[in-house]
Biotite code that builds the C-alpha atoms (Angstrom):
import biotite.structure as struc

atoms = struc.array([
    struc.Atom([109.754, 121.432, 75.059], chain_id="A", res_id=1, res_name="UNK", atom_name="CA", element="C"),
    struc.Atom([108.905, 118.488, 72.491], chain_id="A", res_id=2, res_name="UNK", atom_name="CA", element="C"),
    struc.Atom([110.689, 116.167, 75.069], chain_id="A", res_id=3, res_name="UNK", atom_name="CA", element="C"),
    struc.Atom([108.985, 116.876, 77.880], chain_id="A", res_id=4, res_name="UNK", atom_name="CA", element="C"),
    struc.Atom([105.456, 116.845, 75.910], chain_id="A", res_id=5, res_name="UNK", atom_name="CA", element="C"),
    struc.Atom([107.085, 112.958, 74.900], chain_id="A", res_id=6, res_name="UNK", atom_name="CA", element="C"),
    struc.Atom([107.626, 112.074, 78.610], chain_id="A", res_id=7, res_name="UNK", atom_name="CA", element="C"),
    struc.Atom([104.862, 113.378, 79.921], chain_id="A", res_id=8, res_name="UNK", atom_name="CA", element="C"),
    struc.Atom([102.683, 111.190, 77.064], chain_id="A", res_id=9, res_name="UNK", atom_name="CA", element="C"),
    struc.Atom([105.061, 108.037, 77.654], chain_id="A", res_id=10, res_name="UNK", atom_name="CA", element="C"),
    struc.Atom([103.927, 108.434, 81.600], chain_id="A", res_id=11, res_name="UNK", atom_name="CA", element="C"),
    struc.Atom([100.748, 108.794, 80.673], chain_id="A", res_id=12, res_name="UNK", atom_name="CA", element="C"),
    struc.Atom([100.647, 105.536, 78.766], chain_id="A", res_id=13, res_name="UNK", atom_name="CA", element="C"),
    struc.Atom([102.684, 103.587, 81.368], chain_id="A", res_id=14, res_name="UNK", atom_name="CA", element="C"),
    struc.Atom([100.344, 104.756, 84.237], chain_id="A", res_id=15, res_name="UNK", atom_name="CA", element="C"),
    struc.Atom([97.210, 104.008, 81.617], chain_id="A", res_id=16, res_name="UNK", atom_name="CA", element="C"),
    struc.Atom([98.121, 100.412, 80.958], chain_id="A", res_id=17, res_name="UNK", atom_name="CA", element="C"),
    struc.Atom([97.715, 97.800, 83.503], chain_id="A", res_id=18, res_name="UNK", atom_name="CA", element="C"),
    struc.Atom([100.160, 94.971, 83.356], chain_id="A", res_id=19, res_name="UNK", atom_name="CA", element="C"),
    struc.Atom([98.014, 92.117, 81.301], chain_id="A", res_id=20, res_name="UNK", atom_name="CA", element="C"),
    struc.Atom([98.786, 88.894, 83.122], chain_id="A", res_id=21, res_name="UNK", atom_name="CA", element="C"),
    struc.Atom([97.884, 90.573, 86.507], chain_id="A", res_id=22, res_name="UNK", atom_name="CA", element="C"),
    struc.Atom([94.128, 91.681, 84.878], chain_id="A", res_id=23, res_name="UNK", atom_name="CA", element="C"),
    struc.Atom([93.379, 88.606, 83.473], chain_id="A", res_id=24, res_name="UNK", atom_name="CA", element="C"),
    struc.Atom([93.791, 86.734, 86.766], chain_id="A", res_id=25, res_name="UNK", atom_name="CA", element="C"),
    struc.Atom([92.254, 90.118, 88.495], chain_id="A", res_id=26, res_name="UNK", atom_name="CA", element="C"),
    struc.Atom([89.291, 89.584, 86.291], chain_id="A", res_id=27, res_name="UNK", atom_name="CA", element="C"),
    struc.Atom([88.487, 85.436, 86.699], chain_id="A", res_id=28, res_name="UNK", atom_name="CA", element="C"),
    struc.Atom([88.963, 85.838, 90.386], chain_id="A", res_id=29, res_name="UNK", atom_name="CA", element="C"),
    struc.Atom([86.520, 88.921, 90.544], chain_id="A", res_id=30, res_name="UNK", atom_name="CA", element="C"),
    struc.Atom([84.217, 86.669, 88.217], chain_id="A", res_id=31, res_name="UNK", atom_name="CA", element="C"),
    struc.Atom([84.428, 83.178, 89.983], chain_id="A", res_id=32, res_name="UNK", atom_name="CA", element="C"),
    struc.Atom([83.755, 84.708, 93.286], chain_id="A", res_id=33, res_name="UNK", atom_name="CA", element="C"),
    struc.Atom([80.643, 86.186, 92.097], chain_id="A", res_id=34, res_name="UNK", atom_name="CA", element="C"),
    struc.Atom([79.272, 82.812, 90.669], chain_id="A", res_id=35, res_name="UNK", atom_name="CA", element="C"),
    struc.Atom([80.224, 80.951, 93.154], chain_id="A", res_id=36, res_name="UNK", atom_name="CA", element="C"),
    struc.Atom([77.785, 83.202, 95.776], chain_id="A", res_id=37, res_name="UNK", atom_name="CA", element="C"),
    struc.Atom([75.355, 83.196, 92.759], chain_id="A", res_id=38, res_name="UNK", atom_name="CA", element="C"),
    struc.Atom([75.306, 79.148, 93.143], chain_id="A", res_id=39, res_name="UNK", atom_name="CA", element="C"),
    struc.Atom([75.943, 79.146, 96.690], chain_id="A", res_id=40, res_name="UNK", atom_name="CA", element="C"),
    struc.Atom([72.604, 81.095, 97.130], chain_id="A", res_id=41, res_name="UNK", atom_name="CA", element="C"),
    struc.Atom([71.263, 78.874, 94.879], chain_id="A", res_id=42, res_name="UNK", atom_name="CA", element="C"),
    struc.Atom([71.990, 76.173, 96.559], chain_id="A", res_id=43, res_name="UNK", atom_name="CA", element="C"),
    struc.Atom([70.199, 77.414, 99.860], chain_id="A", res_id=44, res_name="UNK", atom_name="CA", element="C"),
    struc.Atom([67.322, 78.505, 98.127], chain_id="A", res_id=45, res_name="UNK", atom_name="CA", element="C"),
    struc.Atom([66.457, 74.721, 96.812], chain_id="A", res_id=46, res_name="UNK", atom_name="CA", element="C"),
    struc.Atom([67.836, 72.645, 99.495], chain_id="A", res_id=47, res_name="UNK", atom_name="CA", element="C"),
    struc.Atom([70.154, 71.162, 96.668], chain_id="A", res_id=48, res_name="UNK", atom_name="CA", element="C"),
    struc.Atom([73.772, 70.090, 97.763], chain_id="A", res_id=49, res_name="UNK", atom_name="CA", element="C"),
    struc.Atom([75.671, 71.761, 94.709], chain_id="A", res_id=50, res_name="UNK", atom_name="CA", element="C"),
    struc.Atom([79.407, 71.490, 94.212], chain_id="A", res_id=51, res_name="UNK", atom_name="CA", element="C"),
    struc.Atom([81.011, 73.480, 92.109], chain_id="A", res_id=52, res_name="UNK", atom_name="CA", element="C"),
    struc.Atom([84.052, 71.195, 90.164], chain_id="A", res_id=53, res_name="UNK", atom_name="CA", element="C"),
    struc.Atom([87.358, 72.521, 88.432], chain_id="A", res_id=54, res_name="UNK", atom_name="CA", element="C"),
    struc.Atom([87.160, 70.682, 84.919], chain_id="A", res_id=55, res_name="UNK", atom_name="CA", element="C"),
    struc.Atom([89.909, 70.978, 81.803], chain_id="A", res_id=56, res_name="UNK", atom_name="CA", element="C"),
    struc.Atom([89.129, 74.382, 79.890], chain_id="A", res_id=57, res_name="UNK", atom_name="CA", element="C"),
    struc.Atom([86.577, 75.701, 82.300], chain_id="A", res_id=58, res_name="UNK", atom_name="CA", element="C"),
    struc.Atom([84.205, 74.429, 85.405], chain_id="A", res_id=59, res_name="UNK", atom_name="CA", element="C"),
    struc.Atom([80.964, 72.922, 86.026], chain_id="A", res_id=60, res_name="UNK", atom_name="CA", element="C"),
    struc.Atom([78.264, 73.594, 89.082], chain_id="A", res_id=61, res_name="UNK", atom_name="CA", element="C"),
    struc.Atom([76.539, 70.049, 90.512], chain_id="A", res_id=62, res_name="UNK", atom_name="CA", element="C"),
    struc.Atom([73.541, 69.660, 91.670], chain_id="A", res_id=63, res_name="UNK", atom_name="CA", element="C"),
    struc.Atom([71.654, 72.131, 90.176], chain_id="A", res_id=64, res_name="UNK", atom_name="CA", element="C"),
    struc.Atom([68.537, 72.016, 88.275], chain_id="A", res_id=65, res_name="UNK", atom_name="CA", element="C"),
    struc.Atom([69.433, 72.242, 84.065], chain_id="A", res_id=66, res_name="UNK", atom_name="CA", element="C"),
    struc.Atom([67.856, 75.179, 83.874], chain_id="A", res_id=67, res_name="UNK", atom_name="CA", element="C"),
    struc.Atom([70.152, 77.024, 86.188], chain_id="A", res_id=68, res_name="UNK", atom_name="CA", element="C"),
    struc.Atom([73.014, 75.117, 85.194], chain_id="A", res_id=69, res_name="UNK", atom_name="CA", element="C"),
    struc.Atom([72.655, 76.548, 81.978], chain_id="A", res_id=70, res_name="UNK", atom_name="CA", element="C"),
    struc.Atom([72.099, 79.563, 83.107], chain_id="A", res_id=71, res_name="UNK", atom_name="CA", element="C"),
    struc.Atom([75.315, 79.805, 84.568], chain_id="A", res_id=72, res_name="UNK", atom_name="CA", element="C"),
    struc.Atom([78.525, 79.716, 82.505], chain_id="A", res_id=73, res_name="UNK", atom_name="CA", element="C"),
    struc.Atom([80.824, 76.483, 82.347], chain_id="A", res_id=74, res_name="UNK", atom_name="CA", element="C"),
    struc.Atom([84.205, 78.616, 80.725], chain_id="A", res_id=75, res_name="UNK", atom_name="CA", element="C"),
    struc.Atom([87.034, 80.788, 81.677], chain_id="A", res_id=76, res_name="UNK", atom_name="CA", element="C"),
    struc.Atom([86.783, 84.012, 80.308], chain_id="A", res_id=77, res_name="UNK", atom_name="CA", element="C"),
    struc.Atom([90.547, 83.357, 79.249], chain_id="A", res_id=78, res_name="UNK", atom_name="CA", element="C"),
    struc.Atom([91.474, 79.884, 77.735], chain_id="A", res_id=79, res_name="UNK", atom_name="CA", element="C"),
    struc.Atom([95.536, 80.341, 79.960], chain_id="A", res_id=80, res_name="UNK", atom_name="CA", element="C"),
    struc.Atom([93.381, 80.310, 83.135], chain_id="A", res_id=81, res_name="UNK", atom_name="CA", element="C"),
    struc.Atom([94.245, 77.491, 85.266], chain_id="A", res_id=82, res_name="UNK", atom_name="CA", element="C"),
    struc.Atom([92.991, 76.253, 88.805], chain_id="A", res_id=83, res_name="UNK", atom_name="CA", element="C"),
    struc.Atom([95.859, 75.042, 91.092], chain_id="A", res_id=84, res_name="UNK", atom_name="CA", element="C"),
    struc.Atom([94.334, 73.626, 94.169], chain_id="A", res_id=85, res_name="UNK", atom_name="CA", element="C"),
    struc.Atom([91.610, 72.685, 95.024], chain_id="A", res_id=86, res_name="UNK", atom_name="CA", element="C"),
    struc.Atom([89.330, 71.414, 92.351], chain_id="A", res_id=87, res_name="UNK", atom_name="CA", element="C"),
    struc.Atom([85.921, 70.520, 94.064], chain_id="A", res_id=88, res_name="UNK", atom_name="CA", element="C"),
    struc.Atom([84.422, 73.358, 96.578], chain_id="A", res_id=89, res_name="UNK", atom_name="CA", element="C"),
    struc.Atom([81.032, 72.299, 98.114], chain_id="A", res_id=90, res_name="UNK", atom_name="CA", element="C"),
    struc.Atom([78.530, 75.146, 98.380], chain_id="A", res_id=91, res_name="UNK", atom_name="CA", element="C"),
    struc.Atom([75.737, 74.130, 100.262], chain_id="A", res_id=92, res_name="UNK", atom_name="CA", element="C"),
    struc.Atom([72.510, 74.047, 100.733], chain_id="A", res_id=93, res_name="UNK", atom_name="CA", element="C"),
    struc.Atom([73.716, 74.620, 104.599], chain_id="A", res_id=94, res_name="UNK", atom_name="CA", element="C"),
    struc.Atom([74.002, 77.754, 105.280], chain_id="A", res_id=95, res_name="UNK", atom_name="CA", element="C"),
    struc.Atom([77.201, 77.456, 107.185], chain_id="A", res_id=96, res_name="UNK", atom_name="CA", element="C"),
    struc.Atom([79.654, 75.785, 105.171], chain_id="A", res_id=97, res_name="UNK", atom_name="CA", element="C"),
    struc.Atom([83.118, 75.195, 105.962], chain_id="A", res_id=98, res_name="UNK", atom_name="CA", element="C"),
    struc.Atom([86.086, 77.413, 105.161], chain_id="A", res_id=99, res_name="UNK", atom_name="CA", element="C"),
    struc.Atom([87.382, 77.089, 101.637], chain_id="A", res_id=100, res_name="UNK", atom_name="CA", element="C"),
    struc.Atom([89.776, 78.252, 98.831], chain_id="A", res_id=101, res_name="UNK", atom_name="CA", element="C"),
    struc.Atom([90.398, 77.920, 95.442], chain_id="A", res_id=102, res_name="UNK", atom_name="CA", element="C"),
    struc.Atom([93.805, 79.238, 93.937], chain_id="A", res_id=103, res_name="UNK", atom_name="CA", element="C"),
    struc.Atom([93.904, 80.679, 90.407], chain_id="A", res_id=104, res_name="UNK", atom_name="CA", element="C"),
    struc.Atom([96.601, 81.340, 87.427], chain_id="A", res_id=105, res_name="UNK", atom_name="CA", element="C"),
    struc.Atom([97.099, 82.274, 84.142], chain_id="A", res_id=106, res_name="UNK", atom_name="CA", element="C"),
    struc.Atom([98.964, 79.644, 82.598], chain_id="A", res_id=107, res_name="UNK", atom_name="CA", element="C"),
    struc.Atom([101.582, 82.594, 81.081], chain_id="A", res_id=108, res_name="UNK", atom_name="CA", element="C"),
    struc.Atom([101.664, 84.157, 84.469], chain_id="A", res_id=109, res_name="UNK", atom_name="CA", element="C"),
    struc.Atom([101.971, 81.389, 86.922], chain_id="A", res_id=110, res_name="UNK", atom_name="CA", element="C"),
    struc.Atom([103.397, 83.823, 89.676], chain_id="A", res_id=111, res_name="UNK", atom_name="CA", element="C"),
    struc.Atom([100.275, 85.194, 89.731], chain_id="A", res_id=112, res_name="UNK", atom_name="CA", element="C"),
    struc.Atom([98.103, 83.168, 91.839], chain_id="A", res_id=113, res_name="UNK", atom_name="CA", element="C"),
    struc.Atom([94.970, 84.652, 93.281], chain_id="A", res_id=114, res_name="UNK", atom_name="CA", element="C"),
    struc.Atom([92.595, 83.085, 96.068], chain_id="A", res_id=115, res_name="UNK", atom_name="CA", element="C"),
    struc.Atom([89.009, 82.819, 95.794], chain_id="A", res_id=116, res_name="UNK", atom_name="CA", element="C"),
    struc.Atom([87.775, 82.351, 99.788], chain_id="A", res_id=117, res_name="UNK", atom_name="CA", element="C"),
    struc.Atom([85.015, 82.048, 102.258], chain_id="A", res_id=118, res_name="UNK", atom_name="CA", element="C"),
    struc.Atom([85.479, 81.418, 105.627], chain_id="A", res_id=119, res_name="UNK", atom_name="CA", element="C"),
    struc.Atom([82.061, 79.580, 105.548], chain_id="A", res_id=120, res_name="UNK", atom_name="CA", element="C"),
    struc.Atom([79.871, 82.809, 106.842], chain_id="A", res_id=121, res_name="UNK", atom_name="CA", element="C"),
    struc.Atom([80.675, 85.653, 104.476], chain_id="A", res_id=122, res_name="UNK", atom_name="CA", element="C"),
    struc.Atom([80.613, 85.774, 101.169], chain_id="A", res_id=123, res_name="UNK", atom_name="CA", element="C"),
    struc.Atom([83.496, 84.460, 98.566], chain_id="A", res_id=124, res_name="UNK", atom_name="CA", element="C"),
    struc.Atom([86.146, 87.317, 98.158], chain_id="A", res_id=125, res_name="UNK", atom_name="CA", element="C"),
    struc.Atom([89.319, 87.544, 96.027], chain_id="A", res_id=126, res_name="UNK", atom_name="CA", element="C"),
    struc.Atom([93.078, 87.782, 98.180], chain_id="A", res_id=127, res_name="UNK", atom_name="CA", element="C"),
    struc.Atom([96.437, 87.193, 97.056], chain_id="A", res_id=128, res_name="UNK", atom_name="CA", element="C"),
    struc.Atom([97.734, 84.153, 97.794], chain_id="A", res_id=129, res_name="UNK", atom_name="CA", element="C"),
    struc.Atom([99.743, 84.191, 101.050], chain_id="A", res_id=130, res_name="UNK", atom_name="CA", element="C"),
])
């Protein structure tokens, strides 16, 4: 009886716990997806050509006025992040923009790459990489 009581906890656990390096990539993606629409919108909204730029330690959104600029944030969530390729996306202010990608990493988990993608209509969405 007290062993199955300790597998059935030690399943429990397994099943609870995600695997780390696949959550912290899970979790940037998810993130810069949603800020890049955020600028993207932006972007239309003003008429402002606005790139968004892959910089050491974090990013940076160009164009924009300071005040949204600082309104949006400049850092990883996770200091292991890492952007492999590209490291410039343009988001507008057309409202058709060409299809683009940006692939993402943790720097301890570097076989887990995760693409950040529009085709240029719809929105920016997360995808493994293929």
């Amino acid at each position: 009886m007290v062993i199955s009581i300790i597998a059935l906890a030690t399943a429990g656990v397994g099943l609870a716990l995600r695997d780390s390096g696949q959550t912290l990539v899970e979790r940037e993606a998810a993130r810069l997806a949603a800020l890049l629409e955020s600028a993207r919108a932006q972007a239309r909204a003003g008429g402002l050509p606005v790139r968004w730029r892959a910089e050491a330690g974090g990013f940076r959104f160009e164009g924009l006025p300071p005040s949204a600029q600082a309104a949006l944030p400049h850092q990883w969530l996770d200091a292991g992040t890492v952007v492999r390729a590209p490291t410039v996306l343009v988001l507008g202010p057309e409202p058709l923009i060409g299809p683009q990608q940006v692939l993402i990493s943790h720097q301890s988990y570097p076989e887990r790459t995760l693409r950040v993608a529009t085709d240029g209509v719809r929105p920016f969405t997360v995808e493994p990489q293929q």
